[in-house]
C-alpha positions in Angstrom: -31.4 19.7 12.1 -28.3 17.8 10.7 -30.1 14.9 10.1 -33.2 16.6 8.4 -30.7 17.8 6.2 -29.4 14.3 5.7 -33.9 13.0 5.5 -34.5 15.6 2.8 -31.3 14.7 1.0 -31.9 11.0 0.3 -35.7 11.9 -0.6 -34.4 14.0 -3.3 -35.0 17.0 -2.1 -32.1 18.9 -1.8 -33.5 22.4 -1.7 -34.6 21.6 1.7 -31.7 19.6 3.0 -29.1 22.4 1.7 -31.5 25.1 3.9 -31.3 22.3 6.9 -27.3 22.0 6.3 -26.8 25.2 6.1 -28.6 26.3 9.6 -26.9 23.4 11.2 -23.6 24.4 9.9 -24.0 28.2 11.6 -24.9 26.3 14.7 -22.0 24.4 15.1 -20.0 27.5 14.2 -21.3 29.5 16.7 -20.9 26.2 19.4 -17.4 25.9 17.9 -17.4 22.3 17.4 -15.0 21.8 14.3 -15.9 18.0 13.7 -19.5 18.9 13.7 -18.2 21.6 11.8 -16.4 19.6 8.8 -19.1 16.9 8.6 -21.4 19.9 7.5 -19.5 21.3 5.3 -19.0 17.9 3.7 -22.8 17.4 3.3 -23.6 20.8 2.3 -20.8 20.6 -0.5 -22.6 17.2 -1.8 -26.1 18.4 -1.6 -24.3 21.5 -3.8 -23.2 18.9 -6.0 -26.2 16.9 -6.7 -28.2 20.1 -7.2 -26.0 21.0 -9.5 -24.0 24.1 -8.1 -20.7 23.3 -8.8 -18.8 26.2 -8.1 -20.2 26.3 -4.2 -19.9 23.1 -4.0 -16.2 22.9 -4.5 -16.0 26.1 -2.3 -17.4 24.6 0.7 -15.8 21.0 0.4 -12.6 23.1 0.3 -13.6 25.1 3.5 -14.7 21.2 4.8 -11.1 20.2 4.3 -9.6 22.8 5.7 -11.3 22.2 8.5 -10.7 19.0 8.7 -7.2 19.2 7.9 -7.0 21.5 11.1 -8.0 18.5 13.7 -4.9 16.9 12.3 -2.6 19.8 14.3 -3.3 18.1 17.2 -1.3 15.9 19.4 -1.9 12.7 18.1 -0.3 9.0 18.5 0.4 7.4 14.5 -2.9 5.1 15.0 -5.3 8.0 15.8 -3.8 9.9 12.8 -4.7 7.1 10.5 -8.3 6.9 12.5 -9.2 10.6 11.8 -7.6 10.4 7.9 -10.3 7.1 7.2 -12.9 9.4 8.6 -12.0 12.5 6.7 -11.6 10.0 3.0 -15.6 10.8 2.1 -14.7 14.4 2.0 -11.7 13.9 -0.6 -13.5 12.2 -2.9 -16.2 14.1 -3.1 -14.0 17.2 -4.0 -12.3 15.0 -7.1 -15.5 14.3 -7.9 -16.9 17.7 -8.1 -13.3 18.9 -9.4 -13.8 16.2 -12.4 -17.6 17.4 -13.2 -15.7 20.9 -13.9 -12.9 19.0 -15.6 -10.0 20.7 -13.3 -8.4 17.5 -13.4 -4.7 18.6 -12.0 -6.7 20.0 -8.8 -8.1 16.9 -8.6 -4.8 15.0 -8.6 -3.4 17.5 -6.1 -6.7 16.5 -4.3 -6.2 12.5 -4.6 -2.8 12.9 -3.4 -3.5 14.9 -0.7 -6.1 12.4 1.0 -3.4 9.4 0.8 -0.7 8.6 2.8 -0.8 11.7 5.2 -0.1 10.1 8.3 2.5 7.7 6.8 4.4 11.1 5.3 4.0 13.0 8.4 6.0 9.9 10.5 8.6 9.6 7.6 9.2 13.6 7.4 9.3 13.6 11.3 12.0 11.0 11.0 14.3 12.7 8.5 13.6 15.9 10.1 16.6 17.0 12.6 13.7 19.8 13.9 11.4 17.8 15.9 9.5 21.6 16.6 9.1 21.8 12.1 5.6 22.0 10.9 4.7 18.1 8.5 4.8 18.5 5.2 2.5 20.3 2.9 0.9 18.0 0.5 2.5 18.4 -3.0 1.1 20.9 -5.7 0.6 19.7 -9.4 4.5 21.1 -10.2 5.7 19.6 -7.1 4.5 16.0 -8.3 6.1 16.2 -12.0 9.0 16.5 -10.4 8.7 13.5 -8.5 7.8 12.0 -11.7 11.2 13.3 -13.2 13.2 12.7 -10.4 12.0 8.9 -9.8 12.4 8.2 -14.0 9.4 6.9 -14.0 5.7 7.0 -15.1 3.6 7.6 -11.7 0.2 6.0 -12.5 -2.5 7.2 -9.4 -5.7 5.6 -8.9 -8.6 6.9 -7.1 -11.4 4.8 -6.7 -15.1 6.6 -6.8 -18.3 6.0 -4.7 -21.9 7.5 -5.2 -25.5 7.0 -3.9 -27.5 4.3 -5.7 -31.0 3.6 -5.5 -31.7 0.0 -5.2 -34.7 -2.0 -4.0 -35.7 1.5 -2.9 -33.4 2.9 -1.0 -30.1 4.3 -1.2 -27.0 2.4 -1.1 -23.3 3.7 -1.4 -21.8 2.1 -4.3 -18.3 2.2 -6.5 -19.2 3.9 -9.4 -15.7 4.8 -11.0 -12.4 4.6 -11.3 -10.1 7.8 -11.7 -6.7 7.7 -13.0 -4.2 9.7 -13.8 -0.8 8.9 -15.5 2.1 11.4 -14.8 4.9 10.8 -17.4 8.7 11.6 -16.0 8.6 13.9 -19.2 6.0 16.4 -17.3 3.1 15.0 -18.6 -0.2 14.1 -16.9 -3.3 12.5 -18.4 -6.2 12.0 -16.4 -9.1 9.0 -17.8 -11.5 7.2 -15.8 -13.1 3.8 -15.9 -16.8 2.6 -14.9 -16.9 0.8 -11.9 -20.7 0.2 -11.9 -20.9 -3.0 -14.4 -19.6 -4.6 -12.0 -22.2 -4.7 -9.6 -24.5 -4.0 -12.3 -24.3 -6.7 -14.0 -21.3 -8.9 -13.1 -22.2 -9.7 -9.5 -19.6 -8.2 -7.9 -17.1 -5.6 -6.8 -13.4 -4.0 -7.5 -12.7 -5.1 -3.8 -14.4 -8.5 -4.8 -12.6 -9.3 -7.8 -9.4 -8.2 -6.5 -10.1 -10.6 -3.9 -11.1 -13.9 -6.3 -8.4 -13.1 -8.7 -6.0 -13.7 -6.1 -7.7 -16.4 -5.1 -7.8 -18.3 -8.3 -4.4 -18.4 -9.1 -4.0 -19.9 -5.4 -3.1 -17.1 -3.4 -4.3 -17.7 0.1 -6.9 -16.3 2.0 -6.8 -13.6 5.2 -6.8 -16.3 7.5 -3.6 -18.0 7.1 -1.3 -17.7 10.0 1.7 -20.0 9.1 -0.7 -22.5 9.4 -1.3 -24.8 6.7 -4.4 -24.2 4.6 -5.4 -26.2 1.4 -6.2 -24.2 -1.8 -6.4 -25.2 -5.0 -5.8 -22.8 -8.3 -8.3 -22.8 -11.3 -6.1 -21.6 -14.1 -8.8 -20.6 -16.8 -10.7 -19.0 -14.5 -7.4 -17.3 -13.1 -6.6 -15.9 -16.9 -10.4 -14.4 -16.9 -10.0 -12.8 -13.6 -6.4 -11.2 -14.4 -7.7 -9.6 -17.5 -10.9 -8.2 -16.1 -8.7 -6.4 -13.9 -6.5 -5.1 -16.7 -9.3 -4.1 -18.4 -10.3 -1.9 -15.9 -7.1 -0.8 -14.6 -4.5 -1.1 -17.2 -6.9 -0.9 -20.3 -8.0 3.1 -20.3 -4.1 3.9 -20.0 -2.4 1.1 -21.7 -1.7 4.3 -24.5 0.0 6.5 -22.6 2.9 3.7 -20.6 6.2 4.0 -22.0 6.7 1.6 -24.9 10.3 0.6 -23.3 10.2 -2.5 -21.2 13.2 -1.4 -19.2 11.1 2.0 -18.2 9.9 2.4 -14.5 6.2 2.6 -14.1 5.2 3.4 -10.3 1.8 2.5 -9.2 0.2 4.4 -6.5 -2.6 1.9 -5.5 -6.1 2.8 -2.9 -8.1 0.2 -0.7 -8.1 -3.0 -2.2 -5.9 -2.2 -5.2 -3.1 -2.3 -2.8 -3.6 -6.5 -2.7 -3.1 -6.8 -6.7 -0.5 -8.8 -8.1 0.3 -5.9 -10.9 3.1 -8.0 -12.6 0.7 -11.0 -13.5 -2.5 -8.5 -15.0 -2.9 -10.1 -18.3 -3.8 -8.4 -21.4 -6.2 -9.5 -24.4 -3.6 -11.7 -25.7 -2.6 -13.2 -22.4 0.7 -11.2 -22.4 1.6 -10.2 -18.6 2.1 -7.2 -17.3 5.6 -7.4 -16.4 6.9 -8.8 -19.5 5.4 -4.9 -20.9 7.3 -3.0 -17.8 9.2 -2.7 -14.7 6.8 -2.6 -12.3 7.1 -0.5 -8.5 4.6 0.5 -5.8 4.3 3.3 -3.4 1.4 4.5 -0.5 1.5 8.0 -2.5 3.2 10.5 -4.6 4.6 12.1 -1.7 6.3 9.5 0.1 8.2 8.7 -2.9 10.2 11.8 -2.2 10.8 11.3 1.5 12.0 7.5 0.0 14.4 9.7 -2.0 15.6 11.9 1.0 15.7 8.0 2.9 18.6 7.1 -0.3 20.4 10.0 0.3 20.5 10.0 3.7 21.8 6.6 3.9 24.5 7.3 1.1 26.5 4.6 -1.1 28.3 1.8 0.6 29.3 -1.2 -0.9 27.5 -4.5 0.3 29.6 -7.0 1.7 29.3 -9.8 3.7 29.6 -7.9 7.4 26.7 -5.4 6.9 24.4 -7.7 5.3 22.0 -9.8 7.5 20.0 -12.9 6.4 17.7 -14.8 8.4 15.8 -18.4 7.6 14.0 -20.8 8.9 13.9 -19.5 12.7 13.0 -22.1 15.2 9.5 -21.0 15.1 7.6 -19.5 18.2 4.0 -20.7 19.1 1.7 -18.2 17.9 -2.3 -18.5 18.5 -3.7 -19.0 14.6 -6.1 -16.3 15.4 -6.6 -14.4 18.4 -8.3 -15.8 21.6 -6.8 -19.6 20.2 -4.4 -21.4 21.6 -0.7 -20.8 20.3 0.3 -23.5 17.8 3.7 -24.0 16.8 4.5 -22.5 13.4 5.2 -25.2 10.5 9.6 -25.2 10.3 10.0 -23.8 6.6 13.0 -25.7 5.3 13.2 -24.0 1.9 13.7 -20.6 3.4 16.4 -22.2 5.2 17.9 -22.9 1.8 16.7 -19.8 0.5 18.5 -17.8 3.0 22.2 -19.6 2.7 22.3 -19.7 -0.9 21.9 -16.0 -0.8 24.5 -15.8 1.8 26.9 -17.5 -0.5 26.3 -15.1 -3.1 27.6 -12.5 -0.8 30.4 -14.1 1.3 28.1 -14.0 4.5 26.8 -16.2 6.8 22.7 -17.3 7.4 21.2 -16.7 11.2 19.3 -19.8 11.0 17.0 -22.0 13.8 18.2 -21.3 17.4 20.7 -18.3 16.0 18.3 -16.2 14.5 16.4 -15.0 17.9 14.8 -11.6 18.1 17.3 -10.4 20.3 20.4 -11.1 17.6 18.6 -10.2 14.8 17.3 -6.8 16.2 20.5 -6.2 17.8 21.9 -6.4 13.8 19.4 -4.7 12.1 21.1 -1.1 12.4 24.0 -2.1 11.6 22.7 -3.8 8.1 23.1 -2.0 4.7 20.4 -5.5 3.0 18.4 -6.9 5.2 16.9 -10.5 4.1 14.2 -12.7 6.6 12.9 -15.7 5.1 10.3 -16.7 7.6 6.2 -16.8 8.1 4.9 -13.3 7.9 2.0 -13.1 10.0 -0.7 -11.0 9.3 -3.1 -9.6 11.1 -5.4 -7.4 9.4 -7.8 -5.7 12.2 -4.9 -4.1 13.9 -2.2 -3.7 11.2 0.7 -2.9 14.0 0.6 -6.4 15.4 1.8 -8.1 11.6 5.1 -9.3 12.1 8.0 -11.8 11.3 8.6 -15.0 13.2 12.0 -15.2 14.9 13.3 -17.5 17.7 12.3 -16.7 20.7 14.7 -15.1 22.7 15.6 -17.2 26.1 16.9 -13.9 27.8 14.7 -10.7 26.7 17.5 -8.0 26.1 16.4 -4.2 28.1 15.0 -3.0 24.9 13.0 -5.9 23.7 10.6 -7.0 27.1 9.1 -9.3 25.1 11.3 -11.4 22.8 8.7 -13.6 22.1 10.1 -15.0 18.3 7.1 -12.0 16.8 9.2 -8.9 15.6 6.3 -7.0 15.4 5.5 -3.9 12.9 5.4 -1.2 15.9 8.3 -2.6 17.3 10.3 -2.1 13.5 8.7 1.6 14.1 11.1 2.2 16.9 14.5 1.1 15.1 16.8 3.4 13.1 18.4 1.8 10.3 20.9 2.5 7.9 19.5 -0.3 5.4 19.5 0.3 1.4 17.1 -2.3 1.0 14.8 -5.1 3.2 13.4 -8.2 1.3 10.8 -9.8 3.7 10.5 -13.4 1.8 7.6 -14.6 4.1 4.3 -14.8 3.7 1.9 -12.0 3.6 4.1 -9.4 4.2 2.7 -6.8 1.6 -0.8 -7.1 3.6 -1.9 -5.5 6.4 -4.9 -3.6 7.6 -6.4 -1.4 4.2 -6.9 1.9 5.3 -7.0 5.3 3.9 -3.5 5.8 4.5 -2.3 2.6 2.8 -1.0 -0.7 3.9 -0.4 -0.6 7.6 2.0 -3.9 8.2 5.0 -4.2 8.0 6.0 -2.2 4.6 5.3 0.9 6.2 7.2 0.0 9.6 10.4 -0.5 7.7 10.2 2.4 5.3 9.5 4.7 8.3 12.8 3.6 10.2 14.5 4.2 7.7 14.6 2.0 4.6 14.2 3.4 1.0 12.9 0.1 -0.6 11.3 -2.9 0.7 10.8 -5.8 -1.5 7.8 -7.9 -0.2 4.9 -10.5 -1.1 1.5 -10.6 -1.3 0.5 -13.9 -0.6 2.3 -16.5 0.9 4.4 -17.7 -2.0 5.6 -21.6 -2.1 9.3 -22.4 -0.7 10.7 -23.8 -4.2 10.3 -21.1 -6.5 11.0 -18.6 -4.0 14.1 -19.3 -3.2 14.7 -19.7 -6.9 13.4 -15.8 -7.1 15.1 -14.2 -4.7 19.0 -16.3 -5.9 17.9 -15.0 -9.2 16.9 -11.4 -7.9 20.2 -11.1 -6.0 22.6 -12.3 -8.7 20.6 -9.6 -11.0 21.4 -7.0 -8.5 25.1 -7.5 -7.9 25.3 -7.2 -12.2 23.0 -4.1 -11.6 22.2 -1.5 -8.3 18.2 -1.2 -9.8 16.3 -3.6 -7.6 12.7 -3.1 -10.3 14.9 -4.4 -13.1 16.5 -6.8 -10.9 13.0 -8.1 -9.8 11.6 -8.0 -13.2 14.6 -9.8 -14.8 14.1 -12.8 -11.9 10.1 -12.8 -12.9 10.9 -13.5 -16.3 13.1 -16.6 -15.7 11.2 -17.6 -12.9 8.1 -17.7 -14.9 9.1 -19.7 -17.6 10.1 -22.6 -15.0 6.6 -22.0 -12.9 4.1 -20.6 -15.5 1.4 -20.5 -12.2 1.7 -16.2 -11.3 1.3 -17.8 -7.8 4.6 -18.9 -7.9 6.5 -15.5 -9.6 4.2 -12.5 -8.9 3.6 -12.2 -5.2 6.3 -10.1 -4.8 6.4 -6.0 -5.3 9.2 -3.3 -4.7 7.9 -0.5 -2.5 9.8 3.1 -2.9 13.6 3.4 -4.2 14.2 1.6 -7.6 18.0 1.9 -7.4 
């Protein structure tokens, strides 16, 4: 009956399929099957919508969460959260739409916020929680998230980004249609606008996941399928410009108004899907101006986890850094790792520069560089929780269908400790998931470390392993970023930060200089701060 609901829905005749969802719906009631159960409620609440009942449609895609919401109680492993969230997205964003149509647009936000991030806030509560038995956080209310706002000092900009049914070459096709946005000013302010998505398949040829993708691409970012091993690319400046202001046309543009006028003031973006992969810093305006020369730029998964970062900072409390608590790591001697999976294992290129990279900063602090055969997995994970700044200059490696399996290349270890079987040179994301640390801040200068797999609940890689054992901030890139001008970042970054404890205006400060040496935003922009500004 479900799916005569679904026939009569896409021949436009919703009448019909709301009578067909709504005896389905009292079926799977009465057979108590609470999946069935949700999915039903979700189509009946957008057959509502599209007839033009708005008040029962929000009604029942409310009941549909809830319902869905309540599968989440059960005993599940992190990877099946995440699973059941990306099937449960549809029904948040058709509430924000149907919330937006009625112009509720702080129910919407609590609505955006509440479909993002939930298994990554659940882990991180369940970490700082000393009651393993206490229920996971409730997602934050509209007054709960201004004082975020307030408490972070910064202007929280959340996007959501917006699907509908098209009809094309005669039939119906699921399509991005817009982009919400709302801006949430430290002051308690928040402003919701929108931008139109559909021009862009319209009439441009392509997508927001598309562009994102070609816009890296053109200013030579590399591709998904680099693994450490070399790939040849080769950056199209003009058509790099064209690309970065398309996107802050339709992501910076509609707001550009309401971000604070001071350079020096935070602005936190809470990215979804594919906006997670954007170099913010390097979106261009009409005048060519870039974004970080405007403002001091952060990231988070979601609105929420920028409080648990919080409770992270306070938790760790204030020591000074010093040469004993710090560890650095460059230039491993690289393990043999297959350059995509069923291959067989190359050995990683040797990168010399983070070698360089990693003593200069060392010097800076009074501490000494694990380098080649020192800096095995064993020693370095043996260090880890003893760190207050943890720095690994190495190749990131990124895999992107099973997001726990990203990692960073270490020596491998000759004799596997108890704890780590495998010491295999790959200190893989779930295996960052099981340390505790005590760390203030972790810069992964490698390659691809911002990626991972794109799901509903944010970047699964290795951000989100580090922040959930523990880390407040974690400064990492987006593509893999050239030795040279690396190294010159992150000596820069670190001599701004021993001036000054706030690691955005640190970053920002090193972007500036940087860029005036390497103009390219391949070469300054790959990197983004996720969490804790100071």
């Amino acid at each position: 009956m479900g799916s005569l609901g679904t026939a009569y829905f896409y021949q436009g005749d919703k009448p019909k399929s709301i009578d067909y969802y709504k005896q389905s719906l009292a079926i799977a009631k009465d057979t108590k099957h609470r999946d069935t159960e949700g999915n039903f409620l979700t189509n009946l609440g957008v057959a509502l919508y599209k007839s033009g009942n708005l008040a029962a449609a929000e009604k029942t895609l409310y009941e549909g969460l809830a319902v869905r919401e309540s599968l989440r109680n059960q005993k599940l492993t992190d990877s099946n959260k995440v699973s059941l969230f990306d099937t449960q997205t549809n029904t948040y964003h058709n509430l924000q739409r149907v919330l937006i149509a009625q112009n509720k647009t702080d129910a919407a936000l609590e609505i955006s916020e509440r479909g993002r991030g939930r298994a990554f806030v659940e882990l991180l509560a369940s970490r700082l929680s000393t009651n393993p038995q206490k229920q996971s956080p409730t997602p934050p209310n509209i007054t709960e998230i201004k004082q975020i706002a307030k408490q972070q000092n910064s202007t929280l900009i959340q996007y959501s980004i917006i699907y509908d049914e098209f009809k094309l070459g005669g039939r119906e096709q699921t399509k991005e249609s817009e982009l919400y946005i709302w801006v949430i000013k430290p002051t308690g302010e928040v402003t919701f606008r929108k931008a139109d998505l559909k021009p862009l398949w319209q009439k441009e040829n392509t997508t927001l996941r598309q562009l994102v993708t070609t816009s890296r691409q053109s200013i030579g970012a590399r591709g998904a399928n680099f693994r450490g091993i070399d790939v040849s690319f080769n950056p199209d400046a003009p058509k790099a410009a064209n690309k970065l202001k398309r996107l802050h046309e339709l992501l910076i543009d509609p707001i550009a108004d309401l971000l604070p006028k001071n350079p020096s003031a935070r602005v936190t973006f809470i990215p979804q899907e594919s906006l997670f992969l954007v170099p913010f810093p390097a979106l261009q305006d009409k005048s060519g101006k870039y974004l970080i020369e405007k403002h001091t730029i952060l990231t988070s998964p979601s609105i929420q986890v920028l409080e648990l970062t919080r409770k992270q900072k306070q938790r760790i409390g204030k020591q000074s850094i010093q040469g004993s608590n710090i560890l650095i790591v460059g230039n491993p001697t690289m393990p043999k790792i297959p350059p995509k999976i069923g291959e067989k294992p190359q050995q990683l290129t040797p990168l010399p520069g983070a070698e360089r990279e990693a003593k200069a900063i060392a010097k800076l602090f009074g501490a000494k560089a694990l380098t080649g055969n020192q800096a095995t997995e064993t020693l370095v994970t043996q260090r880890l929780s003893q760190a207050r700044l943890i720095h690994l200059a190495s190749h990131g490696i990124f895999d992107d269908v099973q997001g726990l399996n990203s990692g960073i290349a270490l020596t491998p270890s000759s004799s596997p400790n108890k704890n780590n079987e495998k010491g295999d040179g790959l200190l893989t994301a779930g295996e960052i998931l099981d340390l505790e640390l005590n760390a203030e801040l972790v810069v992964l200068s490698a390659c691809d470390t911002g990626r991972g797999k794109i799901t509903g609940d944010g970047v699964i890689g290795l951000s989100r392993s580090w922040i959930s054992a523990g880390v407040p901030s974690v400064l990492v890139s987006l593509w893999s970023v050239p030795d040279a001008p690396t190294a010159e970042l992150m000596t820069e970054f670190y001599q701004n930060l021993q001036n000054n404890p706030d690691k955005a205006t640190a970053l920002r400060k090193a972007m500036l200089k940087i860029m005036k040496q390497h103009p390219n935003p391949r070469d300054w922009a790959a990197f983004t701060l996720i969490g804790e500004a100071e």
